[in-house]
mmCIF file as Biopython writes it, N, C-alpha, C and O atoms, coordinates in Angstrom:
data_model
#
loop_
_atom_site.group_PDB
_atom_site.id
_atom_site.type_symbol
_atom_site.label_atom_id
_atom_site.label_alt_id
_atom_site.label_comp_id
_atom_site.label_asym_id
_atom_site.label_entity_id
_atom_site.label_seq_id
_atom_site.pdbx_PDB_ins_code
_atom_site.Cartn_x
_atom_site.Cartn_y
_atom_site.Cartn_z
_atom_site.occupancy
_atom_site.B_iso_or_equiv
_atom_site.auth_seq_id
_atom_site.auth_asym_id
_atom_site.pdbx_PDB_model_num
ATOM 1   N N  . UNK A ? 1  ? 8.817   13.933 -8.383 1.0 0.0 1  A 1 
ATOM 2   C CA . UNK A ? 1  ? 7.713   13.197 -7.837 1.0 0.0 1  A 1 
ATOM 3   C C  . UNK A ? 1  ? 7.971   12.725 -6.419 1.0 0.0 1  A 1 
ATOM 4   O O  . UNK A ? 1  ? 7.112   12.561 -5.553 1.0 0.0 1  A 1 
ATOM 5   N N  . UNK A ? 2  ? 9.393   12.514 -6.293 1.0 0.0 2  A 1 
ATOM 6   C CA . UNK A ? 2  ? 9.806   11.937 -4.720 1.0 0.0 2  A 1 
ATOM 7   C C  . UNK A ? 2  ? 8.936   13.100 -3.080 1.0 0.0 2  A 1 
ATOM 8   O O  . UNK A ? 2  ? 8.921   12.741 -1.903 1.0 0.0 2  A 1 
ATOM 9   N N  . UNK A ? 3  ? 8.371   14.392 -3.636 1.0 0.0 3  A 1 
ATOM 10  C CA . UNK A ? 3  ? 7.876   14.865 -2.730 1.0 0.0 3  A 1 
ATOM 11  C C  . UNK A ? 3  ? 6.557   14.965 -2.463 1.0 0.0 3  A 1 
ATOM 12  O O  . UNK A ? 3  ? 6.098   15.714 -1.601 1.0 0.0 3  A 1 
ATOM 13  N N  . UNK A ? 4  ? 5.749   14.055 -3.344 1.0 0.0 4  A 1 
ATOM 14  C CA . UNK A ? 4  ? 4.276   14.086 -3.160 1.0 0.0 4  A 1 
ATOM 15  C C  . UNK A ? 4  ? 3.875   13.368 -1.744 1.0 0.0 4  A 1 
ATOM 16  O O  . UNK A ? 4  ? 4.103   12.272 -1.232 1.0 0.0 4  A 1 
ATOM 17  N N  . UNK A ? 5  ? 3.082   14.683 -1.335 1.0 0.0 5  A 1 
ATOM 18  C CA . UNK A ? 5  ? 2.602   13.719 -0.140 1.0 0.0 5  A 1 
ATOM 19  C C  . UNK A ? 5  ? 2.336   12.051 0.251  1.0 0.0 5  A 1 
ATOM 20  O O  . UNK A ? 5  ? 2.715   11.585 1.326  1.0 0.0 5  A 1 
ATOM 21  N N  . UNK A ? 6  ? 1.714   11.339 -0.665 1.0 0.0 6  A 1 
ATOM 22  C CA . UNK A ? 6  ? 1.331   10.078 -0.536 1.0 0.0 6  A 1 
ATOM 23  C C  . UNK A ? 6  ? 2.525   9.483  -0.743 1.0 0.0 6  A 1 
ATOM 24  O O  . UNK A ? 6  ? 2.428   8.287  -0.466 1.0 0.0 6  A 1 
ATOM 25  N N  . UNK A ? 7  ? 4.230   9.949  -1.314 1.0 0.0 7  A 1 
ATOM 26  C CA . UNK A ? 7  ? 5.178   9.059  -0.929 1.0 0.0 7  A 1 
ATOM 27  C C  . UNK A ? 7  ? 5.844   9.205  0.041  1.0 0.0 7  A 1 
ATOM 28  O O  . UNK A ? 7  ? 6.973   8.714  0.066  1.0 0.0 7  A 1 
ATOM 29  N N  . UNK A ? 8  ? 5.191   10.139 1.450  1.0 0.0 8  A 1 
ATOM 30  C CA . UNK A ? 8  ? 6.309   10.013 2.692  1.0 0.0 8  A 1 
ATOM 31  C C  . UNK A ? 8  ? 6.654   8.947  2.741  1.0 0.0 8  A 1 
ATOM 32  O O  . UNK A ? 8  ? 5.773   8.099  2.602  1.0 0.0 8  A 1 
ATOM 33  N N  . UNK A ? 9  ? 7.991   8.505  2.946  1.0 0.0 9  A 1 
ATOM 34  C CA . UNK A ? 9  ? 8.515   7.491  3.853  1.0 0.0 9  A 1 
ATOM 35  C C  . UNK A ? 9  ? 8.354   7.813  5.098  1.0 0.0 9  A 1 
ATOM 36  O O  . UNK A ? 9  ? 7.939   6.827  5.706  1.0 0.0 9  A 1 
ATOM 37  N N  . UNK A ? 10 ? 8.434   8.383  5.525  1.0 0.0 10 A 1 
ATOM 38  C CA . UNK A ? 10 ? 8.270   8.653  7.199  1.0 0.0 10 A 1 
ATOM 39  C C  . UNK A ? 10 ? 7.030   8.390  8.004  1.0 0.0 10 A 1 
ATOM 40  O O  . UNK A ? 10 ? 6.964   8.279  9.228  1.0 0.0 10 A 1 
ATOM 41  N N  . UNK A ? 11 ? 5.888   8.295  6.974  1.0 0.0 11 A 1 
ATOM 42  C CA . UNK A ? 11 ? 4.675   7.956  7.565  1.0 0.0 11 A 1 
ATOM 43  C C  . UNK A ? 11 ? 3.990   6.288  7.056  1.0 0.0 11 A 1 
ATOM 44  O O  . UNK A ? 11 ? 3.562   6.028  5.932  1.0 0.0 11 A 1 
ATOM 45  N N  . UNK A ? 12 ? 4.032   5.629  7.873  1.0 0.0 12 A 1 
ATOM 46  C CA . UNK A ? 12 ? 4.158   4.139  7.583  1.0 0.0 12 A 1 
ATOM 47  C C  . UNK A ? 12 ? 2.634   3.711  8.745  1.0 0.0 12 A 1 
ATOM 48  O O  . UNK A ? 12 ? 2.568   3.525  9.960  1.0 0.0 12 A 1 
ATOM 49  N N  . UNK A ? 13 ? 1.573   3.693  7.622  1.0 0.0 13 A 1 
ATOM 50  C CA . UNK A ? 13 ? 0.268   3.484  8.732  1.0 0.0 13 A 1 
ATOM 51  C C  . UNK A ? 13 ? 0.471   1.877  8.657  1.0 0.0 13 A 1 
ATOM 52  O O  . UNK A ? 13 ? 0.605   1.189  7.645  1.0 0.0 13 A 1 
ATOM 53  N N  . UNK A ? 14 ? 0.453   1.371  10.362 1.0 0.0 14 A 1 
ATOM 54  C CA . UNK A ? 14 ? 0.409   -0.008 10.338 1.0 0.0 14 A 1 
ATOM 55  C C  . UNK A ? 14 ? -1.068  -0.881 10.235 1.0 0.0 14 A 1 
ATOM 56  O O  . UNK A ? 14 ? -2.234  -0.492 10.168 1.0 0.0 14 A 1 
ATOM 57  N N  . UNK A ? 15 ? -0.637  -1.840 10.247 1.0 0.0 15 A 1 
ATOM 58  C CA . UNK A ? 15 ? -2.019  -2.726 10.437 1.0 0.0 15 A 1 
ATOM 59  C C  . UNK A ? 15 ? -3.155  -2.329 11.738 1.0 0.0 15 A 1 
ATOM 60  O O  . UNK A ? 15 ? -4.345  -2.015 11.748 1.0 0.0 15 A 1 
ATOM 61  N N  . UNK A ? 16 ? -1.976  -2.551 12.930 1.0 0.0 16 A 1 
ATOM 62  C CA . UNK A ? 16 ? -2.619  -2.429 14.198 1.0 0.0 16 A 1 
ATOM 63  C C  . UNK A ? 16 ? -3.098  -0.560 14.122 1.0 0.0 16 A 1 
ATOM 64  O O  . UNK A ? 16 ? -4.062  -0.098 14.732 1.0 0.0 16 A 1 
ATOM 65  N N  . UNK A ? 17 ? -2.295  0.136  13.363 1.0 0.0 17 A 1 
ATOM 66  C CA . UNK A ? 17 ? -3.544  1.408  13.468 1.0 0.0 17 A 1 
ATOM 67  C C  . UNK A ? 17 ? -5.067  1.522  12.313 1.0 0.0 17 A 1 
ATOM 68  O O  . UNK A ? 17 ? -6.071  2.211  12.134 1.0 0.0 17 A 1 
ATOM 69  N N  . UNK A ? 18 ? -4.468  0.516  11.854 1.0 0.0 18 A 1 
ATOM 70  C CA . UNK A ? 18 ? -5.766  0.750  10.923 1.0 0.0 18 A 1 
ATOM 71  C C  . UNK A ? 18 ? -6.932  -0.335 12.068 1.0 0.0 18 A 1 
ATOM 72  O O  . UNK A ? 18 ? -8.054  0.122  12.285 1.0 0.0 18 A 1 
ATOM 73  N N  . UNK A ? 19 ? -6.608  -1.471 12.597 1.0 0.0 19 A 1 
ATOM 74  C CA . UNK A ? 19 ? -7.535  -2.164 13.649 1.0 0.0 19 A 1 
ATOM 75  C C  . UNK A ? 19 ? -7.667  -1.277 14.518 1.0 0.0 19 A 1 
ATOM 76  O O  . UNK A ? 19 ? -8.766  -1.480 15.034 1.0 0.0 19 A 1 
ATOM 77  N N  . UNK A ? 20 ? -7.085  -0.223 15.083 1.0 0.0 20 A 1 
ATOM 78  C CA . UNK A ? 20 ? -7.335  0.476  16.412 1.0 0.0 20 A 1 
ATOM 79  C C  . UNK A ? 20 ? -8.490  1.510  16.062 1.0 0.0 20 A 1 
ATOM 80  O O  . UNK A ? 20 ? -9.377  1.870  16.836 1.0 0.0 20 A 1 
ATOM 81  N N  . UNK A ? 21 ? -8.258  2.030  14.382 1.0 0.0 21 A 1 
ATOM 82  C CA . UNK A ? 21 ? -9.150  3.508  13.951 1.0 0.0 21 A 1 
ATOM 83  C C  . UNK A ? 21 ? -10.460 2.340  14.198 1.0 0.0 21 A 1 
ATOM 84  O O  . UNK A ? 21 ? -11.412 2.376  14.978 1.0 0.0 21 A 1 
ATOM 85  N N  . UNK A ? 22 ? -10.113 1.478  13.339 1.0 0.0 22 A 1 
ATOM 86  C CA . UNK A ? 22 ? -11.858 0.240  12.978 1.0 0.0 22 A 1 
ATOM 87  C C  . UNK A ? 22 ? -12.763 -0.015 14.267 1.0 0.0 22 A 1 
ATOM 88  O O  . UNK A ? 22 ? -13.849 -0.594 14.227 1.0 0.0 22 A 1 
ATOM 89  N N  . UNK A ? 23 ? -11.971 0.660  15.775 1.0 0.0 23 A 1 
ATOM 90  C CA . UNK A ? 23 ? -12.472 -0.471 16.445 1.0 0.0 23 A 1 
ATOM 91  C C  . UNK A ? 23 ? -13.690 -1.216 16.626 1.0 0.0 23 A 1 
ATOM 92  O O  . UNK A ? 23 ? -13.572 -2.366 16.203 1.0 0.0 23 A 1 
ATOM 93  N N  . UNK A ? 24 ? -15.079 -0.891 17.223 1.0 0.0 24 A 1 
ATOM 94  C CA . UNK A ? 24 ? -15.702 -2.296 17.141 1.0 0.0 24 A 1 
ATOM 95  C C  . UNK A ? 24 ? -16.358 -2.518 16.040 1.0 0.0 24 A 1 
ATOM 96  O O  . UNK A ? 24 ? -16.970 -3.577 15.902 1.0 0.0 24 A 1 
ATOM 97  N N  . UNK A ? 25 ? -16.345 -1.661 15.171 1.0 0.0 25 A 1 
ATOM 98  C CA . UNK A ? 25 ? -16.860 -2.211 13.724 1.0 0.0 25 A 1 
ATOM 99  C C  . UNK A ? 25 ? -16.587 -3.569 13.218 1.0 0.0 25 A 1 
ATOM 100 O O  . UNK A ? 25 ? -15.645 -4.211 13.682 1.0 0.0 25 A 1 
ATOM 101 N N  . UNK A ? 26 ? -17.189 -3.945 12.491 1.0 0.0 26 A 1 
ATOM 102 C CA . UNK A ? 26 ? -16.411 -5.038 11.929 1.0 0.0 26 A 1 
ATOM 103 C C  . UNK A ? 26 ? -15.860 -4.432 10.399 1.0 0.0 26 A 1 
ATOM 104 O O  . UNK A ? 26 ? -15.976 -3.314 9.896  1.0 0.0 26 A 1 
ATOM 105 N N  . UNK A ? 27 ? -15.262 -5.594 9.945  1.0 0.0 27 A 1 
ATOM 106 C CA . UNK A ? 27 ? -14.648 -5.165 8.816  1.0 0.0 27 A 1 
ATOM 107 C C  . UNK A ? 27 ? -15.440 -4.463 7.540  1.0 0.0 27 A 1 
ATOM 108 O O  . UNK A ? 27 ? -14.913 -3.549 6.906  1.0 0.0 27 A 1 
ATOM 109 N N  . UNK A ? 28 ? -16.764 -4.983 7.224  1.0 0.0 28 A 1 
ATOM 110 C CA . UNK A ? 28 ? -17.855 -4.508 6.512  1.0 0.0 28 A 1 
ATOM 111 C C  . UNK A ? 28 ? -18.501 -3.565 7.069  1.0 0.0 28 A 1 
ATOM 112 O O  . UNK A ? 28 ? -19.046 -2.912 6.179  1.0 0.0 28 A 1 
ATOM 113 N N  . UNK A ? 29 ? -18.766 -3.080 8.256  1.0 0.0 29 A 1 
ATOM 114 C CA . UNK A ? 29 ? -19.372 -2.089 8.565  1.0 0.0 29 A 1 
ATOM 115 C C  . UNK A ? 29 ? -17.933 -0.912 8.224  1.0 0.0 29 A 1 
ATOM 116 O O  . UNK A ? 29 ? -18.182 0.072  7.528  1.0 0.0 29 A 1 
ATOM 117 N N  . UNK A ? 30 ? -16.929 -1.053 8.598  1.0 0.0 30 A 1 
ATOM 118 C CA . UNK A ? 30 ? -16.038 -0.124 8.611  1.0 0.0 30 A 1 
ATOM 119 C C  . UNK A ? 30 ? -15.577 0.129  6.938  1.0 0.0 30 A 1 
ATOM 120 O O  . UNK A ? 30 ? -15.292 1.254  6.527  1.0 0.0 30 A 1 
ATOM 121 N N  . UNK A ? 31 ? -15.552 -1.154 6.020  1.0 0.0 31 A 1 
ATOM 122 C CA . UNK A ? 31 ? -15.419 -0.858 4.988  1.0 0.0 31 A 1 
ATOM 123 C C  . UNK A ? 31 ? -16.472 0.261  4.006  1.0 0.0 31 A 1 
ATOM 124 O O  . UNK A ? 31 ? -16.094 1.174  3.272  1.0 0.0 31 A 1 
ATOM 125 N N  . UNK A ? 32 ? -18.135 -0.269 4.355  1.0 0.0 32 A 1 
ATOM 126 C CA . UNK A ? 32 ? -19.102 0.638  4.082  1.0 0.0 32 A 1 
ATOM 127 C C  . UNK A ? 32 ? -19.030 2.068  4.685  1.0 0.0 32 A 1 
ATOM 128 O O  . UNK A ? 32 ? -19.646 2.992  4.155  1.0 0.0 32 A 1 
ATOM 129 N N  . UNK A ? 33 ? -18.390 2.214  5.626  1.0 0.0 33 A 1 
ATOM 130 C CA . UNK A ? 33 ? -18.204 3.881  5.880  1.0 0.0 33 A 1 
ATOM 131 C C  . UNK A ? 33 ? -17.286 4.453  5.480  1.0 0.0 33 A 1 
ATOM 132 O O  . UNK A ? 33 ? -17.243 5.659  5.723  1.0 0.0 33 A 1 
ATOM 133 N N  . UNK A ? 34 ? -15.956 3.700  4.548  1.0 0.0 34 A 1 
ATOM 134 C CA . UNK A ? 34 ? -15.032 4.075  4.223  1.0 0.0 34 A 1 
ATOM 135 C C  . UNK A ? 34 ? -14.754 3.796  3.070  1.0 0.0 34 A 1 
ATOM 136 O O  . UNK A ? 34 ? -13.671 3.613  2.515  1.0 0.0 34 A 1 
ATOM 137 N N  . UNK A ? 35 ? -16.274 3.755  2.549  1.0 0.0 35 A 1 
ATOM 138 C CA . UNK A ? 35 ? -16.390 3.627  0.552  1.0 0.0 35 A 1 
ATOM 139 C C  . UNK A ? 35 ? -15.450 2.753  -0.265 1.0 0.0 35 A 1 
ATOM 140 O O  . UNK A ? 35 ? -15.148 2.824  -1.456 1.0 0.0 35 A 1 
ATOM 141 N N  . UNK A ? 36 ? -14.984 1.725  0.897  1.0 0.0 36 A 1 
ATOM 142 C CA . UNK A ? 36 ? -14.076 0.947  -0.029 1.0 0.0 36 A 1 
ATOM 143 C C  . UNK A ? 36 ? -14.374 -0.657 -0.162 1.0 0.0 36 A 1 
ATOM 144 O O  . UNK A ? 36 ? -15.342 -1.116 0.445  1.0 0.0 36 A 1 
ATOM 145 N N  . UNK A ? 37 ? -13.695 -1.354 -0.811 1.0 0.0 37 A 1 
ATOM 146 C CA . UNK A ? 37 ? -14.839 -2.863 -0.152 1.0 0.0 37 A 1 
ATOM 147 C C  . UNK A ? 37 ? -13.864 -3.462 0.669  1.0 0.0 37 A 1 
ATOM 148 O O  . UNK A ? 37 ? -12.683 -3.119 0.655  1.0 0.0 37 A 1 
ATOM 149 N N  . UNK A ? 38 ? -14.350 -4.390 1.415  1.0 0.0 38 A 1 
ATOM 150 C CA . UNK A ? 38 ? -13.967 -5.451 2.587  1.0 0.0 38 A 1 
ATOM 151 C C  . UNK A ? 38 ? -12.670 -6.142 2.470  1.0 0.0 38 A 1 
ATOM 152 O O  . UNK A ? 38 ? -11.979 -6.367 3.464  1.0 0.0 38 A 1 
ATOM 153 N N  . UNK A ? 39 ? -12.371 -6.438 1.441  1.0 0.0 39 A 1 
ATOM 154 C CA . UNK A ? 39 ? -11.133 -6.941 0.906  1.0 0.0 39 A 1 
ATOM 155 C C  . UNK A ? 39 ? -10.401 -5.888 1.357  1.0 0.0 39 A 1 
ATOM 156 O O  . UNK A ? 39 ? -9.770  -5.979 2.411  1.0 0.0 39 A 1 
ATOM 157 N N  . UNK A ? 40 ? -10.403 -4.839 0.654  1.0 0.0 40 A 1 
ATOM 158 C CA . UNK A ? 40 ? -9.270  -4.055 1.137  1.0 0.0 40 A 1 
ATOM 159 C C  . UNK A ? 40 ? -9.103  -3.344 2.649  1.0 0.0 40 A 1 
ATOM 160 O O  . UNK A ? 40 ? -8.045  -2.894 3.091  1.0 0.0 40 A 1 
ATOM 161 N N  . UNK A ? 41 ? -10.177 -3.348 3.220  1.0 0.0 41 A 1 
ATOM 162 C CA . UNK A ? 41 ? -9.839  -3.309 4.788  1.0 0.0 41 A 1 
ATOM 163 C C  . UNK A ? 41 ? -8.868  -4.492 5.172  1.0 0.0 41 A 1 
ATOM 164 O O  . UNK A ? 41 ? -7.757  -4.295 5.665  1.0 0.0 41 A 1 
ATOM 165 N N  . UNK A ? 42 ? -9.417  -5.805 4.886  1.0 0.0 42 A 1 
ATOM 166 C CA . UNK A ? 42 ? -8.441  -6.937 5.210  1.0 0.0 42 A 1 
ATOM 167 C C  . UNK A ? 42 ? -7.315  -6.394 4.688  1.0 0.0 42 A 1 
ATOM 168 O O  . UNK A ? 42 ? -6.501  -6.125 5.571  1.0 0.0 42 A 1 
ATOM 169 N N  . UNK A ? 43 ? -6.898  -6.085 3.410  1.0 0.0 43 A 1 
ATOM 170 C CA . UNK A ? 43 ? -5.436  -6.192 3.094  1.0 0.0 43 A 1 
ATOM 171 C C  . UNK A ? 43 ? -5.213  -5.268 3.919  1.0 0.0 43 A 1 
ATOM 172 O O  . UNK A ? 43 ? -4.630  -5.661 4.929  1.0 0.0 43 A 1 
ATOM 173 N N  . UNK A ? 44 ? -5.532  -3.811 3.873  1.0 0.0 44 A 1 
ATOM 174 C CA . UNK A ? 44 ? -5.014  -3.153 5.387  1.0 0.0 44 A 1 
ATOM 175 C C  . UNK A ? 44 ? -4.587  -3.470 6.303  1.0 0.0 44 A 1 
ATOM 176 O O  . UNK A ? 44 ? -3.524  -3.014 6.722  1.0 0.0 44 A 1 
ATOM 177 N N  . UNK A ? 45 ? -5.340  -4.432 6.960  1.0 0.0 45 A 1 
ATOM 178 C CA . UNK A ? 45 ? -5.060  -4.878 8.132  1.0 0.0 45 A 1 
ATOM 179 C C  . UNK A ? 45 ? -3.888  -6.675 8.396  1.0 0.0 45 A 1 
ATOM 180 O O  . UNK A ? 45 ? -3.495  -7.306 9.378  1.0 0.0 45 A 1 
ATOM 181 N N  . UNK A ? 46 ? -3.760  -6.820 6.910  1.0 0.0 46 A 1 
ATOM 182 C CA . UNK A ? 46 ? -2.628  -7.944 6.930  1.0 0.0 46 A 1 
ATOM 183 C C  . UNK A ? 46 ? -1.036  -7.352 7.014  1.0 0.0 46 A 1 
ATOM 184 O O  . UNK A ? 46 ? -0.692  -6.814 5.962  1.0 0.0 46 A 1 
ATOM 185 N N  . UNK A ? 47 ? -0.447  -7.356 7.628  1.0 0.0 47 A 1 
ATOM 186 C CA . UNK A ? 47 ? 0.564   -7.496 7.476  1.0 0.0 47 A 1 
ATOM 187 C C  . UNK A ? 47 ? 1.696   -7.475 6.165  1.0 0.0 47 A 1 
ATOM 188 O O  . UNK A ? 47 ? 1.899   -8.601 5.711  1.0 0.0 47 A 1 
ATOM 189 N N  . UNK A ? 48 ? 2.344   -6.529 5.596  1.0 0.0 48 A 1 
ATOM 190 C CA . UNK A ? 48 ? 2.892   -6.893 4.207  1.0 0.0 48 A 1 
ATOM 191 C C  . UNK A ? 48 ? 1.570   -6.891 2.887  1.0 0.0 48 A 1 
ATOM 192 O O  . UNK A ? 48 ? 1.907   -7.159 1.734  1.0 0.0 48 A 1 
ATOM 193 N N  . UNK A ? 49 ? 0.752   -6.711 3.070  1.0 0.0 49 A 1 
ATOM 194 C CA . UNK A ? 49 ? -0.313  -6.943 1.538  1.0 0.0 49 A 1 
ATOM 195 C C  . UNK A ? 49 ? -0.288  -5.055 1.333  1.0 0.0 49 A 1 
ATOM 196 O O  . UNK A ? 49 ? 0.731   -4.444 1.010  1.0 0.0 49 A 1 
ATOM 197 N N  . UNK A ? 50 ? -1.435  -4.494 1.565  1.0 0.0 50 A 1 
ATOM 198 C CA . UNK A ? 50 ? -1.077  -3.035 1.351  1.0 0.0 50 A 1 
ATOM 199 C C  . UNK A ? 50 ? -1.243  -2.062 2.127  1.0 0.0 50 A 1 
ATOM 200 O O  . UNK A ? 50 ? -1.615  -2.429 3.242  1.0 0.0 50 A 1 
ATOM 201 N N  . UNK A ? 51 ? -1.111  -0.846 1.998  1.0 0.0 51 A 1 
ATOM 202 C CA . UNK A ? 51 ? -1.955  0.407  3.087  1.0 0.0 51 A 1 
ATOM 203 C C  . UNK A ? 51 ? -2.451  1.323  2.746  1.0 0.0 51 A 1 
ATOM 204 O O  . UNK A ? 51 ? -2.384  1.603  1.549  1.0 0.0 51 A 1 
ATOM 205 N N  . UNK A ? 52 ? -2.924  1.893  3.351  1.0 0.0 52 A 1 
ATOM 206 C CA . UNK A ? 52 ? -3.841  3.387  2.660  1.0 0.0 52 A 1 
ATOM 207 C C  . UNK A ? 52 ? -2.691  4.240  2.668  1.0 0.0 52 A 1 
ATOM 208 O O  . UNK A ? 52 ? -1.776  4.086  3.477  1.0 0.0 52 A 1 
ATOM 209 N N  . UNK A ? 53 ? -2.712  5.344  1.587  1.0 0.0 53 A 1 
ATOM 210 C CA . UNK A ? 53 ? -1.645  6.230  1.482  1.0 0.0 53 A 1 
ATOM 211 C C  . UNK A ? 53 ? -2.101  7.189  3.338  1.0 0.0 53 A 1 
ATOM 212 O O  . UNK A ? 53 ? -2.944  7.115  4.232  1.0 0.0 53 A 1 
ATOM 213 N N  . UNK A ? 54 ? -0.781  8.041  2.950  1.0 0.0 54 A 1 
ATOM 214 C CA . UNK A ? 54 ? -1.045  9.445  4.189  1.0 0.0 54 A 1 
ATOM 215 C C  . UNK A ? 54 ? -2.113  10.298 3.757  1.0 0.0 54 A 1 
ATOM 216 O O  . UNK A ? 54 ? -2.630  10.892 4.703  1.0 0.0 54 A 1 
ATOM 217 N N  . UNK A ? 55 ? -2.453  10.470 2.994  1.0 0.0 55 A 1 
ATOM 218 C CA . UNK A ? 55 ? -3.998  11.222 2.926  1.0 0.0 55 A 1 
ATOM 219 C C  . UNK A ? 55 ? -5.011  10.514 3.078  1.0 0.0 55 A 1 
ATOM 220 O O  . UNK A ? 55 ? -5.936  11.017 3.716  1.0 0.0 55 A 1 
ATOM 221 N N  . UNK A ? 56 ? -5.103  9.695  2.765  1.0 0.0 56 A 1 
ATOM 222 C CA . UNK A ? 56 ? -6.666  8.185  2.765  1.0 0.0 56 A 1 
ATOM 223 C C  . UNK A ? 56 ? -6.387  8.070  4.233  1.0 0.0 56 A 1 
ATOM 224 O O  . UNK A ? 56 ? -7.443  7.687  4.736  1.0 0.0 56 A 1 
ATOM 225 N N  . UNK A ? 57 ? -5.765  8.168  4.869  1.0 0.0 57 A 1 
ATOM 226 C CA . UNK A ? 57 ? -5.522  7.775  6.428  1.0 0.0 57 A 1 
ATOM 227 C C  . UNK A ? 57 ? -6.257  9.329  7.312  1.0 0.0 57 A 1 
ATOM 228 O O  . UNK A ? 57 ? -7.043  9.310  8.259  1.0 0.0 57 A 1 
ATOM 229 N N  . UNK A ? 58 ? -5.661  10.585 6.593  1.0 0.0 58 A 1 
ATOM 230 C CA . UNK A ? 58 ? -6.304  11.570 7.374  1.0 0.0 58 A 1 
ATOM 231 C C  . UNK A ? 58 ? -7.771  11.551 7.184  1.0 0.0 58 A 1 
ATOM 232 O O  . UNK A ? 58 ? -8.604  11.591 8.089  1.0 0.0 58 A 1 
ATOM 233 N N  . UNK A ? 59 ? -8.093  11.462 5.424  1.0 0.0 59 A 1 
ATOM 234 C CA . UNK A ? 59 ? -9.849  11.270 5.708  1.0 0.0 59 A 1 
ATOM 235 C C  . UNK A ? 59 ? -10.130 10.473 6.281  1.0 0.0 59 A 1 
ATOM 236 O O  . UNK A ? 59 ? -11.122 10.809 6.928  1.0 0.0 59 A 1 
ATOM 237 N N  . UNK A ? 60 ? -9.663  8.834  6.625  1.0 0.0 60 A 1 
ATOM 238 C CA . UNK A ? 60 ? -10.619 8.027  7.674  1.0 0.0 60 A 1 
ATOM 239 C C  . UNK A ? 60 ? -10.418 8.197  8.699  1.0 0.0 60 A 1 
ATOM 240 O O  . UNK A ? 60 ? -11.168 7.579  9.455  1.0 0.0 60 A 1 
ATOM 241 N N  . UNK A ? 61 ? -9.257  9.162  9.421  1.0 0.0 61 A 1 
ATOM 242 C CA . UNK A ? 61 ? -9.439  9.453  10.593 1.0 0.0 61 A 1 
ATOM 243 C C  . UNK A ? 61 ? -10.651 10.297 11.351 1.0 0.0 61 A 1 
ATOM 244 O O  . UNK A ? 61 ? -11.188 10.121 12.445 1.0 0.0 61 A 1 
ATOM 245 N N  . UNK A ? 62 ? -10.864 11.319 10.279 1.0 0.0 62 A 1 
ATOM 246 C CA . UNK A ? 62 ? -11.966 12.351 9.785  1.0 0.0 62 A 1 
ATOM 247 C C  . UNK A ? 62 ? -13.094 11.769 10.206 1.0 0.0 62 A 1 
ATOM 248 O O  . UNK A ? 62 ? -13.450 12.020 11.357 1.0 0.0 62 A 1 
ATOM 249 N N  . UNK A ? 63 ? -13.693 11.107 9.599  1.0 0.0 63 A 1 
ATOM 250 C CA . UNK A ? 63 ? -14.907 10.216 9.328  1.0 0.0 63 A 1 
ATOM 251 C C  . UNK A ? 63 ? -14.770 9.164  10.231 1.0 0.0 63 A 1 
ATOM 252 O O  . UNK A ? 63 ? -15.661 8.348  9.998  1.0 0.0 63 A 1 
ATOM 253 N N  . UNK A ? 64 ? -14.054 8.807  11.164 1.0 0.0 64 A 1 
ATOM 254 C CA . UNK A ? 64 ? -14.382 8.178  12.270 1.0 0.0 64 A 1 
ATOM 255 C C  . UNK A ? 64 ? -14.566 9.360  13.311 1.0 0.0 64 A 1 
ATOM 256 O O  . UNK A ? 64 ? -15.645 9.495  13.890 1.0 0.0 64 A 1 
ATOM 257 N N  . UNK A ? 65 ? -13.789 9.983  13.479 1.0 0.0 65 A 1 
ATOM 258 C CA . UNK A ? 65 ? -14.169 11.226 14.228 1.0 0.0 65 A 1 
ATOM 259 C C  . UNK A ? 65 ? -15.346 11.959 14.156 1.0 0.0 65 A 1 
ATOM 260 O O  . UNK A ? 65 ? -15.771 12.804 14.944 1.0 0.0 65 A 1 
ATOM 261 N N  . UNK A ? 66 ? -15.826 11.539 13.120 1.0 0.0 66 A 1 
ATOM 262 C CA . UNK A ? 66 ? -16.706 12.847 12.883 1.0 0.0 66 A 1 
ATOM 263 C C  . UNK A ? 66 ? -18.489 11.722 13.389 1.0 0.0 66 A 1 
ATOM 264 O O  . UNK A ? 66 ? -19.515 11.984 14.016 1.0 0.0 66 A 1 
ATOM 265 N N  . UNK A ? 67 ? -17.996 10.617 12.728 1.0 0.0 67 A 1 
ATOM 266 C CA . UNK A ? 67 ? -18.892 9.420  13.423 1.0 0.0 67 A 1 
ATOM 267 C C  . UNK A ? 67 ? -19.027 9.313  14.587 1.0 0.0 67 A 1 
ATOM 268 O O  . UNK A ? 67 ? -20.127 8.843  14.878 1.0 0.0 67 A 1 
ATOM 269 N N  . UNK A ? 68 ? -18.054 9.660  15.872 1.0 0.0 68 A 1 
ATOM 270 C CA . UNK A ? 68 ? -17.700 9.506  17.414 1.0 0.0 68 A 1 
ATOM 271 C C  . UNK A ? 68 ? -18.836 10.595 17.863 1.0 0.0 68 A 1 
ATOM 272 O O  . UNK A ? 68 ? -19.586 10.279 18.786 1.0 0.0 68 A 1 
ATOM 273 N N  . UNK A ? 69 ? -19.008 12.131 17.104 1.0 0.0 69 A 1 
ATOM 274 C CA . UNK A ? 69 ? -19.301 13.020 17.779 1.0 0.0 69 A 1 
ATOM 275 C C  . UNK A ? 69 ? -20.497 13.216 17.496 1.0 0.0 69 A 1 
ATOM 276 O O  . UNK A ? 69 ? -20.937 14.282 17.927 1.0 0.0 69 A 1 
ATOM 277 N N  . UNK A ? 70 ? -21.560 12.255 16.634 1.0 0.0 70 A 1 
ATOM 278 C CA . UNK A ? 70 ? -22.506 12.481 16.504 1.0 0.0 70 A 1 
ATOM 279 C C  . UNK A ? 70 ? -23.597 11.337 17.427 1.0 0.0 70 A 1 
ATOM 280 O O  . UNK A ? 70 ? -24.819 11.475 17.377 1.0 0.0 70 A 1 
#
């Protein structure tokens, strides 16, 4: 199991990248585009509480991107 993608150690999404992907959204607008609720954007974005695995990070990169170009 130590090689499933979602347990890299090597890929450690921080707070400040999850505030940088969000930017002027607020936390509810960014949570509603990212099908998850508000709470857990906050814990994202606290320090030590939790993070999105390495795949949940490539789809919201996705879907902000894909939001930019329309």
């Amino acid at each position: 199991m130590s090689n499933h993608p979602n347990r890299n150690t090597n890929t450690k999404i921080t707070p400040e990248m999850v505030r940088a992907l969000r930017g002027d959204l607020t936390q509810i607008e960014f949570a509603n585009l990212m099908k998850v609720n508000r709470r857990t954007v906050q814990r994202w974005e606290t320090e030590g509480e939790i993070r999105p695995s390495y795949i949940a990070w490539l789809g919201m990169c996705a879907i902000m991107l894909e939001q930019k170009n329309e």
